[in-house]
PLY file of the C-alpha trace (Angstrom):
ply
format ascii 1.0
element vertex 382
property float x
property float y
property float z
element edge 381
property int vertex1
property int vertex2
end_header
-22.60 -6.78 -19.57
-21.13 -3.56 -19.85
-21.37 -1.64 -23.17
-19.25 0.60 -23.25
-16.35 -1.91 -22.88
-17.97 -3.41 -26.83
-15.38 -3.80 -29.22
-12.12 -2.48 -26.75
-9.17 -4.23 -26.01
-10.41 -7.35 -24.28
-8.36 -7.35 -20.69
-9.02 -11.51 -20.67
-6.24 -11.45 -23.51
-3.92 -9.47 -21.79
-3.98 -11.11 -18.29
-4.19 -14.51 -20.12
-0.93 -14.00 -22.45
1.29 -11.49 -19.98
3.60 -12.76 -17.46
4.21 -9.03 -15.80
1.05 -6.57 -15.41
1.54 -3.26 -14.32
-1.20 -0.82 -12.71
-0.09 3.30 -12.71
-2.04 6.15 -12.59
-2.96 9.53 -10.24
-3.18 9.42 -6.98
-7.04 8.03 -5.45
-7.65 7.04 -8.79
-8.47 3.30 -7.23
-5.30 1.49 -9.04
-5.17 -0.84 -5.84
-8.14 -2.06 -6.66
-8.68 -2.20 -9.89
-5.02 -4.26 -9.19
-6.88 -6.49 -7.24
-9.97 -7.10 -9.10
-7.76 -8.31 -12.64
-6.06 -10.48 -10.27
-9.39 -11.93 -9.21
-10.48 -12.42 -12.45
-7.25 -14.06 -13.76
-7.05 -16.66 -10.81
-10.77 -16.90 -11.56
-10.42 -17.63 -15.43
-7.32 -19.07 -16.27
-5.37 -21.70 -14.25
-2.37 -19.70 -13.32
-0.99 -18.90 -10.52
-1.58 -15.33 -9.78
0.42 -13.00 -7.21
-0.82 -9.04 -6.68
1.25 -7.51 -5.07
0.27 -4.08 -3.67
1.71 -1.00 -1.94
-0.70 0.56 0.49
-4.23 -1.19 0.31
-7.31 0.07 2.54
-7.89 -2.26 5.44
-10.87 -2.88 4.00
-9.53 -4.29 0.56
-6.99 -6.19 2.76
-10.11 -7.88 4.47
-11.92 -8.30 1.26
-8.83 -10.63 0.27
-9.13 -12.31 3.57
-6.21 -11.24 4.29
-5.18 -10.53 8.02
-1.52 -9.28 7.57
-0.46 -8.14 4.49
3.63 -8.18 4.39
6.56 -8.92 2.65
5.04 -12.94 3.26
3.20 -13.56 0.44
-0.57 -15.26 1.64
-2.91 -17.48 -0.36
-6.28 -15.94 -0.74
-9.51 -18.04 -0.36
-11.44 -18.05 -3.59
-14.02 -20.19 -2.06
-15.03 -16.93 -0.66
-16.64 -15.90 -3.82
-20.10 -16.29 -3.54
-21.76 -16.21 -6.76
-25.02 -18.45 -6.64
-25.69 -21.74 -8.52
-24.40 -22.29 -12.21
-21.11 -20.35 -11.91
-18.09 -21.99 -12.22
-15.75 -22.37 -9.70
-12.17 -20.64 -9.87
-9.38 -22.49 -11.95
-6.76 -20.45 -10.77
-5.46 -19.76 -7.50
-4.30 -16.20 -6.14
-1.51 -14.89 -3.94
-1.23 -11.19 -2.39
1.56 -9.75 -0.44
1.73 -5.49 0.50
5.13 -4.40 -0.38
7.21 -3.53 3.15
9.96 -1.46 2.49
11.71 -1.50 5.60
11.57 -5.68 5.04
12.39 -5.40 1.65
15.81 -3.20 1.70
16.99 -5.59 4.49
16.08 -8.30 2.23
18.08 -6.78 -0.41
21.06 -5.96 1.50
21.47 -9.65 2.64
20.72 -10.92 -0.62
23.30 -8.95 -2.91
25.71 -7.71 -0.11
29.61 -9.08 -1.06
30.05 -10.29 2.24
28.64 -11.04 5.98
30.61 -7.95 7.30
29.35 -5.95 4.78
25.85 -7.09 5.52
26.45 -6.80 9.34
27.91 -3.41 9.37
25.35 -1.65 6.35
22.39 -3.37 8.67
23.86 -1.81 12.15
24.78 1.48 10.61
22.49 4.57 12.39
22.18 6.33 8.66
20.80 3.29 6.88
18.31 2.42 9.79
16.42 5.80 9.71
16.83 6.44 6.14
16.55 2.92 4.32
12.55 3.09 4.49
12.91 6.87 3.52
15.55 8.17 1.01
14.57 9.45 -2.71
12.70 6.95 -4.62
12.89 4.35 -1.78
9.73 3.11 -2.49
9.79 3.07 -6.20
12.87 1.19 -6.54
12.35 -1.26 -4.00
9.07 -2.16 -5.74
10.92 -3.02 -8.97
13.60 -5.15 -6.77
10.65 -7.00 -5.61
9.53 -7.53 -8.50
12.37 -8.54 -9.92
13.04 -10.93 -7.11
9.16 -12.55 -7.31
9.40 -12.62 -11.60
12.37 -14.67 -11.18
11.61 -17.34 -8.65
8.90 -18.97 -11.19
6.76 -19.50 -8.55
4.02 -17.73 -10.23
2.64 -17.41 -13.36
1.11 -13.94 -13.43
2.43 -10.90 -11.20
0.11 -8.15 -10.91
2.00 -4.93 -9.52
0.40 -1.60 -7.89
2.41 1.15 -8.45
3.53 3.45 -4.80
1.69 6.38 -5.18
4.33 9.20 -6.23
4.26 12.92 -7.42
4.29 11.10 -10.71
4.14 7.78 -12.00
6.95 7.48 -14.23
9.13 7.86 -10.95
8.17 4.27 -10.78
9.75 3.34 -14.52
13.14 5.08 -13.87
13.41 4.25 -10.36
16.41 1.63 -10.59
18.08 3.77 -13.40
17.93 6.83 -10.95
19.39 4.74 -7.97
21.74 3.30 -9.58
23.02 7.28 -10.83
22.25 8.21 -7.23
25.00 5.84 -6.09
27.76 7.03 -8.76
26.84 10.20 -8.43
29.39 13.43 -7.84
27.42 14.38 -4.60
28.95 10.48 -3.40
32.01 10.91 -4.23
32.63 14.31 -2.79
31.08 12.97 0.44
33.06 9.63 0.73
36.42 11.16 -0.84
37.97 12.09 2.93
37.41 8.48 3.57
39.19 7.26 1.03
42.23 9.18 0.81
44.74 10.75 3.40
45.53 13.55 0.94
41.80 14.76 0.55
40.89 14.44 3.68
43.03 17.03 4.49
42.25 19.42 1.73
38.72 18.85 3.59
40.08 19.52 7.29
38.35 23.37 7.48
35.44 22.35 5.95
34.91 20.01 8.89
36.14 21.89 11.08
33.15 24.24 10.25
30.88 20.82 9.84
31.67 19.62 13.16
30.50 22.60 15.02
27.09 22.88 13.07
26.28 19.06 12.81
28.80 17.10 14.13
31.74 15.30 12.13
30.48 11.73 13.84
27.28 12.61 11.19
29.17 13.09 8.25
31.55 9.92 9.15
28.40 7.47 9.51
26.95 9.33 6.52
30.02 8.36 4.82
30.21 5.19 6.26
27.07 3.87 4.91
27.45 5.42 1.54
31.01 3.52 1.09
29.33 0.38 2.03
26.63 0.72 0.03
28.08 1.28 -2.85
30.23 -2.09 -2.79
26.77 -3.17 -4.36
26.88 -0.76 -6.80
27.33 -3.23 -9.67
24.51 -5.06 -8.47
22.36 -1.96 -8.79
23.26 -1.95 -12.21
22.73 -5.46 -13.52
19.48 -5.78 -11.75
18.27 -2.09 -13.18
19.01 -3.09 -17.03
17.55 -6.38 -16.37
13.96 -5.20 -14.87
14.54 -2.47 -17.49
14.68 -5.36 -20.06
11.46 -7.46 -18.88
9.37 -4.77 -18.72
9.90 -4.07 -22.92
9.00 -7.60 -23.33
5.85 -8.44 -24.88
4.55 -10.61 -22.00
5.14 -7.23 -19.52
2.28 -5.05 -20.29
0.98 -1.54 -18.29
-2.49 -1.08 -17.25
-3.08 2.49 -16.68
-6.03 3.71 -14.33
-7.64 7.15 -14.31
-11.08 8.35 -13.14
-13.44 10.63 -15.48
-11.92 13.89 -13.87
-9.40 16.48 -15.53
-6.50 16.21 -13.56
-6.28 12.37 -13.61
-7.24 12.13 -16.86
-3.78 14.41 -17.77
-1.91 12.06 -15.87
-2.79 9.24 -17.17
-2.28 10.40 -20.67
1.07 11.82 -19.25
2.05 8.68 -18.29
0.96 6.76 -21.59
3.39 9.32 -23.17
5.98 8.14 -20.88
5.31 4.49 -22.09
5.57 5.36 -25.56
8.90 6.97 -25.14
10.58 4.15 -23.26
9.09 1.22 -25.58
6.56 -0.21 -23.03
3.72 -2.43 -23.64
0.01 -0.34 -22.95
-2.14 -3.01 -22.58
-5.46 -0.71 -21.76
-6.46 2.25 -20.06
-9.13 1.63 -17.18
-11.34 4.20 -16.07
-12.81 3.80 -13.08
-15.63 4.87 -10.92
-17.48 5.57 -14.58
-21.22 6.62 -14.79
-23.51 3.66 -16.33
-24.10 3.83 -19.65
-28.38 3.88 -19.05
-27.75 7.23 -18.70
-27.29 8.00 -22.20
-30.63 6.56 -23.23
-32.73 9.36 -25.05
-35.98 7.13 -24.48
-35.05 7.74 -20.36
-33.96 11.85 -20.91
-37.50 12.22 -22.77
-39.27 10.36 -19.92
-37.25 12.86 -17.45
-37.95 16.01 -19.42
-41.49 15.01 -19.56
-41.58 14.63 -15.52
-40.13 18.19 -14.95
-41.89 19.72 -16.84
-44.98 18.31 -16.47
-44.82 17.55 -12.56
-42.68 21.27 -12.00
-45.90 23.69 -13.25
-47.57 25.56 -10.92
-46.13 26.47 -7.41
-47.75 24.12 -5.09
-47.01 20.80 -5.61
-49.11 17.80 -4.14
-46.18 15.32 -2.98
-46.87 12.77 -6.20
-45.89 15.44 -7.95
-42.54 16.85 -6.19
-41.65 12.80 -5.83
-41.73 12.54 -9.80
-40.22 16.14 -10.30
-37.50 14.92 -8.16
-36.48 11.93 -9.89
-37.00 13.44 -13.45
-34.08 16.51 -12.46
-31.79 13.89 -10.61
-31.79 11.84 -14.04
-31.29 14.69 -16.03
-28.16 16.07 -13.65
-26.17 12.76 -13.75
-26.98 12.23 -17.42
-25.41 15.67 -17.85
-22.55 14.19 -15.66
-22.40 11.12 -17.77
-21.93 13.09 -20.76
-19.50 15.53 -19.55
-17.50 12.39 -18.26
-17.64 10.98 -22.06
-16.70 13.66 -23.53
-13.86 14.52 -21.39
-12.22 10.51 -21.98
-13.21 10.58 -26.27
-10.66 13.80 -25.75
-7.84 11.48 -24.73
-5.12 10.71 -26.92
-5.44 6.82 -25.86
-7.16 4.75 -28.44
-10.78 4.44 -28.05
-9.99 1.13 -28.36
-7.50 0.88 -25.27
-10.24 2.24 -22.91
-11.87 -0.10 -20.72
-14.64 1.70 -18.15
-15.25 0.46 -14.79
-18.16 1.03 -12.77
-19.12 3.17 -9.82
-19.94 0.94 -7.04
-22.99 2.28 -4.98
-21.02 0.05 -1.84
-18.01 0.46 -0.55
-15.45 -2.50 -1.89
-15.67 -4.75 1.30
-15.70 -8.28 -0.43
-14.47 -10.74 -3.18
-18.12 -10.45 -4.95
-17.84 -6.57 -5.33
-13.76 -7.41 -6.62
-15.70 -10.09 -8.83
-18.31 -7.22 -9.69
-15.69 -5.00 -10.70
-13.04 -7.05 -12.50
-16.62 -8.84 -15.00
-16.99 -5.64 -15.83
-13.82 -4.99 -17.09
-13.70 -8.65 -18.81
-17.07 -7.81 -20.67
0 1
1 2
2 3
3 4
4 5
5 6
6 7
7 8
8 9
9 10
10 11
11 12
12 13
13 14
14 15
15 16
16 17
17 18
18 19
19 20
20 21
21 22
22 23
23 24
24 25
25 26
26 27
27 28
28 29
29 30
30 31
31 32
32 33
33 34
34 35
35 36
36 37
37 38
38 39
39 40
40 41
41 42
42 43
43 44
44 45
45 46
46 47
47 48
48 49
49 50
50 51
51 52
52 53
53 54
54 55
55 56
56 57
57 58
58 59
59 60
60 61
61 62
62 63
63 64
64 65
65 66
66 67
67 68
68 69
69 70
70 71
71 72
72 73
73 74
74 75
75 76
76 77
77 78
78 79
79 80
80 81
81 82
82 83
83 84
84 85
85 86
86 87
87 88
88 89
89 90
90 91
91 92
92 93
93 94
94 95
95 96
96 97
97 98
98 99
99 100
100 101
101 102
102 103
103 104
104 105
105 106
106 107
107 108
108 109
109 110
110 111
111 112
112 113
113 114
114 115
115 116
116 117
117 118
118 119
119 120
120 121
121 122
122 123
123 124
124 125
125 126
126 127
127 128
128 129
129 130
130 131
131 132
132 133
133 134
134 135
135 136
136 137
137 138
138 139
139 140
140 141
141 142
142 143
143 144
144 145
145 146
146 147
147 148
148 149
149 150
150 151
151 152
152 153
153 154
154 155
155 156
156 157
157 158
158 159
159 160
160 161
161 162
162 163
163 164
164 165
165 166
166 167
167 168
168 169
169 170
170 171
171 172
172 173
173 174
174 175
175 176
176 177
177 178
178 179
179 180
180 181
181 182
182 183
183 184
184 185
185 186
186 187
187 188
188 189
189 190
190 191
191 192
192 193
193 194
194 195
195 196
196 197
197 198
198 199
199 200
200 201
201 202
202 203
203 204
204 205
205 206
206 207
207 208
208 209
209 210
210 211
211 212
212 213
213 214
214 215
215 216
216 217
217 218
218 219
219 220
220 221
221 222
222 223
223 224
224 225
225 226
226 227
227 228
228 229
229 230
230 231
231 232
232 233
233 234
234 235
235 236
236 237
237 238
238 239
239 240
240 241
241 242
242 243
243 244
244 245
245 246
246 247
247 248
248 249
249 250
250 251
251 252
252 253
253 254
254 255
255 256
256 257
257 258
258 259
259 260
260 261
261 262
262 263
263 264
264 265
265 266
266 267
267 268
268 269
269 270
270 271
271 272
272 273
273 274
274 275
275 276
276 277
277 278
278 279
279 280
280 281
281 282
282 283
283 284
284 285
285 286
286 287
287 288
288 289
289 290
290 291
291 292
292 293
293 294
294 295
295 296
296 297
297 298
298 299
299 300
300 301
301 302
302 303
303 304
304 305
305 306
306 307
307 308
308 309
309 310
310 311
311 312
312 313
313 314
314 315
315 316
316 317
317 318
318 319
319 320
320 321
321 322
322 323
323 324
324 325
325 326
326 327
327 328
328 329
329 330
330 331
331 332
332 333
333 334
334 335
335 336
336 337
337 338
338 339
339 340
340 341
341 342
342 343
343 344
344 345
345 346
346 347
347 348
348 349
349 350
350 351
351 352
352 353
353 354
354 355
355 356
356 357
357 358
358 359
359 360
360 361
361 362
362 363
363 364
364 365
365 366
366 367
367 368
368 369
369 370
370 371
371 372
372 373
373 374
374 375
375 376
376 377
377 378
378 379
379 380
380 381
């Protein structure tokens, strides 16, 4: 049982009633796994069928999930694998994972929503889309929500857990497919692709090449231009598909779990990005911090014990080593109960509800199985 998660926002509910659940947060913060563990616990709970579907996990939560390949190929994940002893029951779920590739997933996209097979062929050959389609602005971010999109509406699954790409902020993720669809109506477009699409401009634009060719070559800007024409024959596609992931995500059964650990700066993020949810009408299921101090430390009956060992055990100069062994452990309490307290303090500061915080521990091991996912996401359920 964990404590501190009494009387909070119970994360069962919300992974039980939501269709869509949404991790964000800070950089390091441990949203991948925190990702993984609900899914765990959902499979393990319920009978859905769950899908997580992450951006960038460590090999080492990728072989916790028994997982030897993550991809755009979405794998089953043994749940026998969860070892809990006698008198636990076993999974009535099942669970899915699948790391997004974005590379795979544009040139899924461009087959999928391209007008035509030459279109496909030529935006698929063209130099500018092969080194840039795993790399332009918001790339990542927007080819998350496609996915998304794509996996929400194929019904194969009944729960879709998503880890955010890390980005310079979080809400990149939200506008994402708002931003690329601007980015493809833009002015900056149309002054590039104008040449190629009228006589008459192009040569109001004959010095400016002129100049272009000798500094980067005009065969640049033409496959530069080239791709951007294409790719903007999708352009209404871009659009639809933006206000409808745009749509889901306001629904009730979409809500946002956002992760933070007890530190300043991640902390301000994650309130930052609560804001951001608030202003565009999304669903805050809970707030998770992670890697939190357990709550024994707060015991006064444990701090009077400690201040009785260093004091007692720390007179004199010389200490026999019974002594120095209690002194020690006496002043190690005391230090993380002074972190424990500074960590409380800084999350009751938050302006999330007390009640949307949910604490997960600080593992003493490194996250290298489905028991320590199991460990993790109990926590969180209790």
């Amino acid at each position: 049982m964990n404590p501190s998660n009494q009387g909070k926002v119970r994360l069962a509910e919300i992974l039980g009633n939501a269709k869509i659940v949404v991790t964000a947060g800070a950089g390091g913060v441990g949203k991948t796994t925190t990702a993984a563990a609900m899914a765990l616990m959902a499979a393990y709970t319920t009978e859905k069928r769950v899908l997580v579907l992450t951006v960038d996990p460590a090999r080492r939560l990728a072989d916790a999930m028994g997982i030897e390949s993550f991809g755009n190929v979405v794998s089953r994940v043994d749940l026998s694998k969860v070892a809990l002893g006698d008198g636990y029951p076993r999974a009535k779920g099942s669970l899915y994972a699948a790391m997004l590739d974005t590379k795979s997933s544009w040139d899924d996209l461009v087959a999928n929503y391209a007008p035509n097979q030459r279109v496909k062929g030529e935006i698929l050959a063209n130099p500018i889309y092969k080194n840039i389609s795993g790399r332009f602005i918001q790339s990542h971010d927007y080819i998350a929500m496609e996915r998304l999109y794509e996996l929400y509406n194929s019904g194969a699954y009944d729960l879709i857990i998503v880890d955010t790409p890390p980005s310079r902020s979080a809400v990149d993720f939200l506008d994402a497919p708002a931003k690329m669809a601007e980015f493809f109506s833009s002015k900056l477009l149309r002054w590039i692709t104008a040449p190629y699409r009228s006589k008459f401009v192009a040569t109001a634009f004959r010095p400016f090449y002129m100049v272009a060719d000798r500094i980067i070559g005009s065969d640049f800007l033409a496959q530069v231009a080239d791709f951007f024409l294409l790719f903007q024959t999708m352009y209404d596609g871009f659009v639809e598909r933006a206000n409808a992931i745009s749509a889901i995500l306001q629904e009730p059964q979409s809500q946002f779990v956002v992760v933070a650990a007890p530190e300043y700066l991640p902390m301000r993020e994650a309130e930052f990005f609560v804001g951001a949810l608030e202003e565009r009408h999304l669903n805050l299921g809970a707030m998770v911090v992670n890697r939190s101090l357990p709550d024994y430390l707060s015991s006064q009956e444990a701090l009077g014990y400690a201040n009785y060992l260093t004091g007692r055990e720390g007179q004199g100069a010389n200490l026999d080593s019974r002594s120095q062994v209690l002194y020690e452990i006496g002043r190690t309490y005391k230090t993380f109960a002074d972190l424990y307290k500074s960590q409380r303090s800084l999350v009751a500061t938050s302006m999330v509800p007390s009640s949307k915080i949910l604490f997960a521990p600080y593992l003493s091991r490194e996250v290298t199985d489905l028991n320590a996912l199991y460990e993790i996401g109990s926590s969180l359920f209790q």
